[in-house]
TIRO-2110 file (N, C-alpha, C; in Angstrom, 1 decimal):
// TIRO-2110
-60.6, 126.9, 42.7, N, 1, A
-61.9, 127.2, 43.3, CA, 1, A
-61.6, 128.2, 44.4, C, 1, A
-62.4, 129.3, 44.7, N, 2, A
-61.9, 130.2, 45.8, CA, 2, A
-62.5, 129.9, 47.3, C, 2, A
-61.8, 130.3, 47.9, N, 3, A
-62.0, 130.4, 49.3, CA, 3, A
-62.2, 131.4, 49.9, C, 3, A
-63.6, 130.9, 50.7, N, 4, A
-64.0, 132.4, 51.1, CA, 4, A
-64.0, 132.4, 52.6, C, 4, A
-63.6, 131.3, 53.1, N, 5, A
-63.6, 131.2, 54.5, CA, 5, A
-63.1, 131.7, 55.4, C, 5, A
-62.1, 132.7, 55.0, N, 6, A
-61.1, 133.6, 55.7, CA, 6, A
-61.9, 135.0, 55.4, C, 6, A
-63.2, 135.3, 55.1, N, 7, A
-63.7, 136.7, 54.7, CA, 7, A
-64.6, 136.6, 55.8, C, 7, A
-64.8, 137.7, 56.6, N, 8, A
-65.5, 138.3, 57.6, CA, 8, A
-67.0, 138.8, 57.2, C, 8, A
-67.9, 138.7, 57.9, N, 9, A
-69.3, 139.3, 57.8, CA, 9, A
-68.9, 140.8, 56.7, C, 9, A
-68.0, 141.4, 57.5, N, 10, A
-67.8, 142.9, 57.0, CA, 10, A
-67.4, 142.6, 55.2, C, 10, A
-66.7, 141.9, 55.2, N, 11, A
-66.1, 141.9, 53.7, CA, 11, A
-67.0, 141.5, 52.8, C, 11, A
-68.2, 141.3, 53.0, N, 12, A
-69.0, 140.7, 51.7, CA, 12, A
-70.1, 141.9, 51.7, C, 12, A
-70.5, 141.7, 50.8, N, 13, A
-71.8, 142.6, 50.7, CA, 13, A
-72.3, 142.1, 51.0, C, 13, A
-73.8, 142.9, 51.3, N, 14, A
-75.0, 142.9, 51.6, CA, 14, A
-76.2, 142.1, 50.6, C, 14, A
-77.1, 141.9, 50.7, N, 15, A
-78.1, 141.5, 49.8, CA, 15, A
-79.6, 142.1, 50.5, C, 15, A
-80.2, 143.0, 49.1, N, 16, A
-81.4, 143.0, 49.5, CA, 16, A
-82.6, 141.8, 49.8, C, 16, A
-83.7, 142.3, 50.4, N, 17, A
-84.7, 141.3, 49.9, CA, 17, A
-85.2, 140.3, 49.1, C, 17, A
-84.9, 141.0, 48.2, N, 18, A
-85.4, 141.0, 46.4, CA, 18, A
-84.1, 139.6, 45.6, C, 18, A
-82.7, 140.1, 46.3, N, 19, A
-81.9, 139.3, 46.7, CA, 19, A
-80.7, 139.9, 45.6, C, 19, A
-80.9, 141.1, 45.0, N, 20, A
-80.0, 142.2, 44.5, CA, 20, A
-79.0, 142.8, 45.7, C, 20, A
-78.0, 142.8, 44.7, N, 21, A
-76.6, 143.4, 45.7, CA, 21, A
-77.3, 144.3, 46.3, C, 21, A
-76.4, 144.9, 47.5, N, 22, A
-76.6, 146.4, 47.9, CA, 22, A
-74.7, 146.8, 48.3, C, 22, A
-74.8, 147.8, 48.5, N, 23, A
-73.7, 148.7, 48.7, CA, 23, A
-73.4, 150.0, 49.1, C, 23, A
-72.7, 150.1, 50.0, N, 24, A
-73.0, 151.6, 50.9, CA, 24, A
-74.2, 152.0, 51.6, C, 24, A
-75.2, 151.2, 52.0, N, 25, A
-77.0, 151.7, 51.7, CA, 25, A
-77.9, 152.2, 50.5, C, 25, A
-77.3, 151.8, 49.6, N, 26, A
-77.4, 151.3, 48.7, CA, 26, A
-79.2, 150.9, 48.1, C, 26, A
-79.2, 150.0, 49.6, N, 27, A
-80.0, 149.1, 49.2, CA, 27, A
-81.7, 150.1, 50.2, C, 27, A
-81.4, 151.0, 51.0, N, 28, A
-81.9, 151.9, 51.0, CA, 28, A
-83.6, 152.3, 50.7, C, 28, A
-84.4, 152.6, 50.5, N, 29, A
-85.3, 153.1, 50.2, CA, 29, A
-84.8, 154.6, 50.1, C, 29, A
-85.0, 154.9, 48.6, N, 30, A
-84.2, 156.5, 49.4, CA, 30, A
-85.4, 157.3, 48.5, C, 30, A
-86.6, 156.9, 48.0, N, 31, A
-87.8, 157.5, 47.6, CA, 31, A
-87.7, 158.0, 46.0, C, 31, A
-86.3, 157.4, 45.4, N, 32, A
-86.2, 157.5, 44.2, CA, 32, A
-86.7, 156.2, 43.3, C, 32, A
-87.6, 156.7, 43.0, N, 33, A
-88.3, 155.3, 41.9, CA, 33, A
-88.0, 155.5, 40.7, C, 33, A
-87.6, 154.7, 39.5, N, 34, A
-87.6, 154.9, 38.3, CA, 34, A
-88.9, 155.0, 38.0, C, 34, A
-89.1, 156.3, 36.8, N, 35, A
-90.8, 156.6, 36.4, CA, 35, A
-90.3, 155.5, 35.2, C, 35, A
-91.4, 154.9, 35.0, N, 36, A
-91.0, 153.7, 33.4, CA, 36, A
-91.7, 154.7, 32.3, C, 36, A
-92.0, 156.1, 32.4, N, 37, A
-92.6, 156.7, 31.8, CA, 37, A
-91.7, 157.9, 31.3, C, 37, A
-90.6, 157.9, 32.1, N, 38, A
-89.7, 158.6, 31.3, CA, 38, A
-87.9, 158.5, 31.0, C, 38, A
-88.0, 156.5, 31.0, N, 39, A
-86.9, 156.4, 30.4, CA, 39, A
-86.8, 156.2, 29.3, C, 39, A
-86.2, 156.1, 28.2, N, 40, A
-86.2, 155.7, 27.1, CA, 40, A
-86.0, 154.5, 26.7, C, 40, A
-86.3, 154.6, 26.0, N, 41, A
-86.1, 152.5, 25.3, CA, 41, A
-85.6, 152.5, 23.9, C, 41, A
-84.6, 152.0, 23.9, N, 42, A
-84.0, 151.5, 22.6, CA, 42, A
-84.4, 150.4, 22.1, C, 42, A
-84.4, 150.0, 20.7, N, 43, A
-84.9, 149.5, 20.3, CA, 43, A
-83.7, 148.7, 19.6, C, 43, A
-83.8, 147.2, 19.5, N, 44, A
-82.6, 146.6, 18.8, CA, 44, A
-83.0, 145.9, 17.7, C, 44, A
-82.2, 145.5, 16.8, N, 45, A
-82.9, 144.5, 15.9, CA, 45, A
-81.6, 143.8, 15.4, C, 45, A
-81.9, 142.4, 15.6, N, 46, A
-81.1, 141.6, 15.0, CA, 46, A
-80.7, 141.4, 13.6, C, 46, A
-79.6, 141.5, 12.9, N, 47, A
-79.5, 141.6, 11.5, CA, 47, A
-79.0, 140.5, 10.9, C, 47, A
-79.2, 139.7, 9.9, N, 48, A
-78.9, 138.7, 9.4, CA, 48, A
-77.5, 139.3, 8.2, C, 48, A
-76.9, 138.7, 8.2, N, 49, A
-75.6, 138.9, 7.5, CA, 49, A
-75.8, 139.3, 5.9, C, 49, A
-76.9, 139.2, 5.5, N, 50, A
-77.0, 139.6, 3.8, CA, 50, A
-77.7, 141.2, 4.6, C, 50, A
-78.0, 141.7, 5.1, N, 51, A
-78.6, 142.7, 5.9, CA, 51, A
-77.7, 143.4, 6.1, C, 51, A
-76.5, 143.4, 6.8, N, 52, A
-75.4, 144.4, 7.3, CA, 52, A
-74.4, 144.2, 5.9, C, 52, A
-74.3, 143.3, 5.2, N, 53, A
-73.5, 143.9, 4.2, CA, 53, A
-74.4, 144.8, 3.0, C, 53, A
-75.8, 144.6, 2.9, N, 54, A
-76.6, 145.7, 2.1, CA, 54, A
-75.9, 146.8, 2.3, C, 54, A
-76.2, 147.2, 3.9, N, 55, A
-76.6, 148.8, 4.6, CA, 55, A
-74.7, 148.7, 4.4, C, 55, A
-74.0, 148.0, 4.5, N, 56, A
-72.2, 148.7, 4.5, CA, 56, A
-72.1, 149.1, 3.0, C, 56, A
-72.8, 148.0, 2.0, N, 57, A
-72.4, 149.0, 0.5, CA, 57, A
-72.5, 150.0, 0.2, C, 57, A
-74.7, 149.8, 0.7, N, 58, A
-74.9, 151.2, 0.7, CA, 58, A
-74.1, 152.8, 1.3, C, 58, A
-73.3, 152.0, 2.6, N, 59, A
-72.6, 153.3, 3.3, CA, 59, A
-71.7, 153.6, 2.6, C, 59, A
-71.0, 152.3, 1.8, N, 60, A
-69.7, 153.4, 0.9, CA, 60, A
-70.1, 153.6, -0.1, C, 60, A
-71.3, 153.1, -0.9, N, 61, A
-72.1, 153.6, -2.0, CA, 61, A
-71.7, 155.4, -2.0, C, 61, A
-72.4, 155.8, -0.6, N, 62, A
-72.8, 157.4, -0.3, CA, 62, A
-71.6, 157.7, -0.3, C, 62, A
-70.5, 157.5, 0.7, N, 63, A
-69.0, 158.1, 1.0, CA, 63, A
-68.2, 158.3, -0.3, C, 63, A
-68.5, 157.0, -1.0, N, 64, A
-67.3, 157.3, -2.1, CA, 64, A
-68.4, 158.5, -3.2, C, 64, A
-69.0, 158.6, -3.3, N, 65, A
-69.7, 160.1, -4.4, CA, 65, A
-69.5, 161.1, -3.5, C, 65, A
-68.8, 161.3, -2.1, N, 66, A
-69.0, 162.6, -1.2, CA, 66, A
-67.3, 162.3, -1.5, C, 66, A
-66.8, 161.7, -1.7, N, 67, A
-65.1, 161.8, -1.1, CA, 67, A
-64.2, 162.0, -2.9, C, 67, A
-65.3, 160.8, -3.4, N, 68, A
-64.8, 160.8, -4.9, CA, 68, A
-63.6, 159.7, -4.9, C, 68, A
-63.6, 158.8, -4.3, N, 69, A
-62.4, 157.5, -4.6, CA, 69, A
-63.1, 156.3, -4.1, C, 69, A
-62.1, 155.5, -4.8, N, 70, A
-62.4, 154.5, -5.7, CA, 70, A
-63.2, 153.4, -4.4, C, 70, A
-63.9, 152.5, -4.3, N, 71, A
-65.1, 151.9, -3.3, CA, 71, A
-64.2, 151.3, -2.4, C, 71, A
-62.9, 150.3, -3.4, N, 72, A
-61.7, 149.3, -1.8, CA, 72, A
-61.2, 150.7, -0.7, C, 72, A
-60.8, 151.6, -1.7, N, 73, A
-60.5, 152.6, -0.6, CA, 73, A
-61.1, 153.3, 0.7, C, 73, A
-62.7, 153.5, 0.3, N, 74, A
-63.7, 153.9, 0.8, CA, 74, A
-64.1, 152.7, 2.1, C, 74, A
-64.0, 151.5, 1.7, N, 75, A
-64.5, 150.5, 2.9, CA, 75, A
-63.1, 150.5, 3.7, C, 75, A
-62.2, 150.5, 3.1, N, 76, A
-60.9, 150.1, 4.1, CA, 76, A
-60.9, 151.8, 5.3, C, 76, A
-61.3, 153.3, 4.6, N, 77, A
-61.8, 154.0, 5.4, CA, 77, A
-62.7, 153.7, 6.4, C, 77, A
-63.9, 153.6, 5.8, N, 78, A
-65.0, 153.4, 7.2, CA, 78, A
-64.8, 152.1, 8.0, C, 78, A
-64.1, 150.9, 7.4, N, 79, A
-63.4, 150.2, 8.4, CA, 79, A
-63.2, 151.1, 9.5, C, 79, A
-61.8, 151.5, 9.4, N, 80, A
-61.1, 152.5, 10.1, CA, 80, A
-61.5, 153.0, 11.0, C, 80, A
-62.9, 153.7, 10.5, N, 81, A
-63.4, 154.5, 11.8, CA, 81, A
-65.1, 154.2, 12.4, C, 81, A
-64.6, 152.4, 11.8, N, 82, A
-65.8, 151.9, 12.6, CA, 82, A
-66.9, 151.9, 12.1, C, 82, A
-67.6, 152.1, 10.6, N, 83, A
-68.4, 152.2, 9.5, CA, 83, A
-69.4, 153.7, 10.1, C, 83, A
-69.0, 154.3, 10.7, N, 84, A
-69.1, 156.0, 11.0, CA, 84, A
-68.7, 157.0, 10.2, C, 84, A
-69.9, 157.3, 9.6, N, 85, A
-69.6, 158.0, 8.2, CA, 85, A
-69.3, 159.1, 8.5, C, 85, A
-70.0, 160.0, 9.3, N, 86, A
-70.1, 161.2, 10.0, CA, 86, A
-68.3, 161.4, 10.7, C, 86, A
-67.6, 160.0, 11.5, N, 87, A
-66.7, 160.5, 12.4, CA, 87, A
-65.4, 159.8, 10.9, C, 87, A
-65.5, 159.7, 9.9, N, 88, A
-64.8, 159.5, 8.5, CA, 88, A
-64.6, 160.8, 8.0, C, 88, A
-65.8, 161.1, 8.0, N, 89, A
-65.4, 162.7, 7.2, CA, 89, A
-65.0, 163.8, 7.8, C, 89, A
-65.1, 164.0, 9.4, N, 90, A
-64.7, 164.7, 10.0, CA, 90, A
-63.1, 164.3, 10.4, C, 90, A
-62.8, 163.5, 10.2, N, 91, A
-61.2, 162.9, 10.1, CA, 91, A
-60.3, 163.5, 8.9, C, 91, A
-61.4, 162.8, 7.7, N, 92, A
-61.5, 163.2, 6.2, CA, 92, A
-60.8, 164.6, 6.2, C, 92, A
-61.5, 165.6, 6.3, N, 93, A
-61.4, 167.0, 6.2, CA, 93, A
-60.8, 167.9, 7.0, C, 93, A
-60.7, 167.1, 8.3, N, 94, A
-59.5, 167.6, 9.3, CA, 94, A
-58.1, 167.2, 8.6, C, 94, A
-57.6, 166.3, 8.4, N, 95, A
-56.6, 165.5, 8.2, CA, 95, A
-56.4, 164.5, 7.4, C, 95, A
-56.6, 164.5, 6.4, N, 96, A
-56.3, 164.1, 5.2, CA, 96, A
-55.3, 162.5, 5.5, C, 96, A
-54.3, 163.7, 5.1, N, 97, A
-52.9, 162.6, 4.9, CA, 97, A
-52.8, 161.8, 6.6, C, 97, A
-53.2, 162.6, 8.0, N, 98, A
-53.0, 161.6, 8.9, CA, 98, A
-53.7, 160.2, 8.7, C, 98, A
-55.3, 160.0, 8.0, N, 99, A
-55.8, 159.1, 8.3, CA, 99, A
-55.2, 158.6, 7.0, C, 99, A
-54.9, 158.7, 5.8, N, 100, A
-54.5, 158.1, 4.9, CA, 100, A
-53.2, 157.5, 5.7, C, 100, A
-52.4, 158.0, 6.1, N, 101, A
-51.1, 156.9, 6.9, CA, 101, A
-51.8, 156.2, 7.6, C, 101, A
-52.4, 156.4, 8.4, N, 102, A
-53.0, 155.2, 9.2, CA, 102, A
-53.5, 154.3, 8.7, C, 102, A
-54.8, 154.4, 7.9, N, 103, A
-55.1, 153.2, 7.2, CA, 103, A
-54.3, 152.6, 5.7, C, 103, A
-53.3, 153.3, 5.2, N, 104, A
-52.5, 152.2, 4.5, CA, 104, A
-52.9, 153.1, 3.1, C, 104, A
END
């Protein structure tokens, strides 16, 4: 368990109002407001496991007719570089034989 009893006023932070850290002044009004009108919002979706291996077939479905070898090859590829088909083929055609050593 830690001990904080030996820490000075100075050593801790601060806490807003709101009851959010602050730091440096931080906590400030400094007339910068987020507009909620122009940040973007991502959007997530949860995927159930027959779901992400559809969309991986289909990714080496595409790769192996653009590369021309055989599908184990093709998934042990996009393994590799993280099922990024875009940063595969730019490996792909940069460097052949280096990503072939790498993945086996």
């Amino acid at each position: 368990m830690d001990d904080f009893s030996d820490m000075s006023e100075d050593d801790m932070l601060p806490f807003s109002e709101d009851g959010s850290m602050c730091s440096e002044g931080l906590c400030e009004d400094d007339g910068m407001e987020e507009d909620s009108s122009t940040v973007d919002r991502v959007g997530y979706a949860v995927l159930e496991e027959a779901d992400i291996l559809q969309r991986q077939n289909e990714e080496a479905e595409s790769t192996r007719s653009l590369l021309g070898l055989d599908l184990g090859s093709v998934k042990a590829l996009l393994r590799h570089c993280k099922w990024d088909q875009n940063a595969l083929m730019d490996t792909w055609f940069g460097n052949e034989e280096k990503i072939r050593g790498e993945v086996g």
